[in-house]
C-alpha positions, 0 to 999 in steps of 0.5 A: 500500500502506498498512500493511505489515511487514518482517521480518528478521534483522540478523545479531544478532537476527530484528527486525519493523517495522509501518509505514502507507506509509513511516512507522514505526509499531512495532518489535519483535525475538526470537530469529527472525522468528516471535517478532519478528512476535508481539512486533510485535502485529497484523500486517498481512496484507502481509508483506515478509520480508527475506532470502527468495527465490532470490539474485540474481545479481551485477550486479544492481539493489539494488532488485528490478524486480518486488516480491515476498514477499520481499528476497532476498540476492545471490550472485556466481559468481567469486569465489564471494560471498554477500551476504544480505537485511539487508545488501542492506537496508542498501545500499538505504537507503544509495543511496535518498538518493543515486541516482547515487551510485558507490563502494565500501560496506563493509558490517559484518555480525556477523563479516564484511566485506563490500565491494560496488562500488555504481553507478546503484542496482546491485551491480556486484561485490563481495568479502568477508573474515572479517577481523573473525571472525579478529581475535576468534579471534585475541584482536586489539585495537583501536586497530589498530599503525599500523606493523602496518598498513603492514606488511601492507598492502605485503607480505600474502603475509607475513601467517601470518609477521606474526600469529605474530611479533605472538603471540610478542611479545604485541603485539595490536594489532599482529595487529588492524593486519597482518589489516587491511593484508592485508585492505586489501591484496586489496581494493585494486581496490575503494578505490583512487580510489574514494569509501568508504561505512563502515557499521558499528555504533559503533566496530565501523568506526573501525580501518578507515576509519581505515586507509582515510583513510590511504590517502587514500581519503575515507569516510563512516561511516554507523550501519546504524540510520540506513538503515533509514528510507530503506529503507523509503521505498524499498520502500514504494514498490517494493511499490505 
């Protein structure tokens, strides 16, 4: 395949690419995949659009077996997941580099966190909170209370008690630091002994992988940006 576009929504904004084999030619974005794709100029007959299809099922292959129009997203049955196509986007990108790479990727995706333990090019499981959604409802401030951190991290069945005590007492980061030692706290299967992947825009993943160094737990901070490349080597490769 020579001349190819993908198409999709990053949780911000609906983005095109037009790319000749796996080099990027140009970039555009709008308000949805239609207006990317105008904005993009000529578009290639063969299209990719992100986020198309039905999910596959977790455990599956980051990269499907057998392209197809589109990159669909994921879904777990217990417990109940959804992980959609930018994200499993950014996962192919992430492992293009390292193909036997294992450990944990914590993705940011607008307000949700998503984590998804990664092994041999697969999805083996994952887990995601609203953790980030939370603390802005909640008027929560980064640098997150290291104590808060701790505190919830080592008793999350008090985290209701925990976010009242930090409203009453005006202590916001406090509340950035119980909803991330709570979070820490039901994702402990996944990052104890692991080696961590942190992609997030920048500082929307310090307070975490912060928190995450002080458990121990060696994490690499990766921009969602610097993905995008690999990705696309990857599937221009998937589509030959």
């Amino acid at each position: 395949m020579t001349h190819w576009a993908l198409v999709g929504h990053d949780g911000q904004r609906a983005r095109a690419f037009s790319l000749e084999d796996t080099a990027l030619m140009y970039a555009a974005d709008g308000t949805d995949a239609t207006a990317a794709l105008a904005a993009l100029g000529p578009v290639p007959d063969h299209i990719l659009r992100i986020g198309e299809g039905q999910p596959d099922a977790v455990p599956a292959a980051l990269l499907p077996a057998t392209p197809g129009p589109g990159l669909a997203g994921l879904v777990q049955k217990v417990p109940p997941d959804v992980i959609d196509g930018w994200v499993r986007l950014l996962l192919i990108g992430l492992t293009q580099d390292r193909p036997n790479w294992e450990g944990i990727a914590c993705v940011r995706a607008g307000d949700i966190r998503h984590w998804v333990h990664v092994s041999a090019g697969e999805a083996v499981s994952c887990q995601s909170f609203l953790t980030p959604r939370l603390a802005a409802t909640l008027g929560a401030k980064t640098p997150p209370d290291p104590a808060a951190v701790a505190d919830s991290l080592s008793r999350p069945e008090r985290l209701a008690a925990h976010l009242r005590s930090a409203e009453v007492t005006g202590n916001i980061a406090a509340l950035s630091g119980h909803l991330i030692g709570a979070e820490l706290a039901a994702s402990r299967p996944y990052w104890l002994g692991q080696e961590g992947a942190l992609i997030a825009p920048a500082g929307a993943g310090s307070d975490l992988a912060d928190a995450l160094e002080g458990q121990g737990v060696q994490t690499q901070r990766l921009d969602p940006e610097s993905l995008l490349a690999p990705a696309f080597t990857a599937l221009s490769t998937w589509l030959d």
